[in-house]
N, C-alpha and C positions, 0 to 999 in steps of 0.2 A: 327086466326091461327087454324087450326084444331085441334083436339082432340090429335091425335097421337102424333104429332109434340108439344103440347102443353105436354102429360103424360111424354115423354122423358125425357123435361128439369126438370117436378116436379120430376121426381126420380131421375134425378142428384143432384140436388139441393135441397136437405130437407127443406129447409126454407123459399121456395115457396109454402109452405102447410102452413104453421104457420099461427094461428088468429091475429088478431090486439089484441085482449085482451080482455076485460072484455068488453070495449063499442061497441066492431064488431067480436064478436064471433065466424064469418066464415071465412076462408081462402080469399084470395080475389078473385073477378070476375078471369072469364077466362082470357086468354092472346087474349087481343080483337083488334091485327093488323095481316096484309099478310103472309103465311107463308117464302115469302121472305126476311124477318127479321127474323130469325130462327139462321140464323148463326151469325149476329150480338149480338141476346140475349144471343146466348149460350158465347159467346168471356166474355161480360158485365157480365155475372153472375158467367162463371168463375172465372174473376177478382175480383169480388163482393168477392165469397167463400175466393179466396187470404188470405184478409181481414178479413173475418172474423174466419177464423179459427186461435185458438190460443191464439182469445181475446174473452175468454165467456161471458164477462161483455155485449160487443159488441152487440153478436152472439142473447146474450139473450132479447135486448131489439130491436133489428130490426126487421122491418114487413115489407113487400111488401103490398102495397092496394091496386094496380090497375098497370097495364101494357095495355098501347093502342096507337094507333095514333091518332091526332088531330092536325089539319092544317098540315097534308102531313108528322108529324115526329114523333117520337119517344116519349111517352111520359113514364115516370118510377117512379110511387110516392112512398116511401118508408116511414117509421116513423123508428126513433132513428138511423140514420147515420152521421156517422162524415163524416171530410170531406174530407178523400181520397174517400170512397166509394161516395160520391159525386159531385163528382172531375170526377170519372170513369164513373156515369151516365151519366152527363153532356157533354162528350167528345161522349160516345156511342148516345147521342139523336142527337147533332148535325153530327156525321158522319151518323145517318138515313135519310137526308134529300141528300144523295148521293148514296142511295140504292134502286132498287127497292122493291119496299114494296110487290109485288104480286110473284116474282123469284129470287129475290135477285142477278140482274147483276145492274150494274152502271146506277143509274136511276139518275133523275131531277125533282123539284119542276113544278110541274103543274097544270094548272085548268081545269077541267070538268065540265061543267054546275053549278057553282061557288062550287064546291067541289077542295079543295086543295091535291093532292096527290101529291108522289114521285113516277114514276114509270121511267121503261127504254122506249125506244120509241117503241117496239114492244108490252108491256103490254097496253103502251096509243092507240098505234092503235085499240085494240081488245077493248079494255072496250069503247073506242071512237064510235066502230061500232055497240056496245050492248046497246049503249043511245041513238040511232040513231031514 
């Protein structure tokens, strides 16, 4: 995801800056899938905020480690989530594999040169012709 599209959600979202703590000291990796999951993150992390606002116990002991795709979906690791906010990821990764990952219109699980994405069939055509 680009930078822009990546800084947005870190200032909506204050707790996409947060360390893991003592044993990973740095906030986590960038947001490392298509900027066409952009609107899907934002829906998930709204829902996430839901949650956690209200309950500091919560609020205080959740981290984000890592946000990416791998085999064509969504993937969202967090530390110290119960299980609505678990609940919420779970249903946003599996709605990822109906999204395109590169424009975010209605894509499909595919393969390219044994790479697994989600894309729409206009993103597959274009990335199809740039492996060519």
């Amino acid at each position: 995801m680009d930078i822009e599209l990546q800084s947005k959600l870190r200032e909506k979202y204050k707790w996409l800056n947060k360390s893991v703590g003592d044993n990973y000291p740095y906030p986590m990796f960038g947001i490392e899938c298509g900027n066409g999951w952009y609107g899907l993150l934002d829906d998930l992390c709204f829902d996430i905020d839901r949650v956690l606002t209200g309950n500091p116990e919560l609020e205080k002991n959740f981290y984000v480690a890592q946000i990416k795709e791998k085999f064509g979906g969504l993937r969202f690791y967090v530390y110290g989530a119960d299980d609505e906010i678990m609940n919420r990821i779970n249903n946003a990764e599996k709605k990822s594999f109906t999204i395109c990952e590169d424009c975010g219109k209605k894509g499909k699980e595919i393969t390219i040169r044994g790479w697994i994405m989600t894309l729409c069939d206009a993103c597959k055509e274009k990335i199809e012709k740039e492996n060519k």
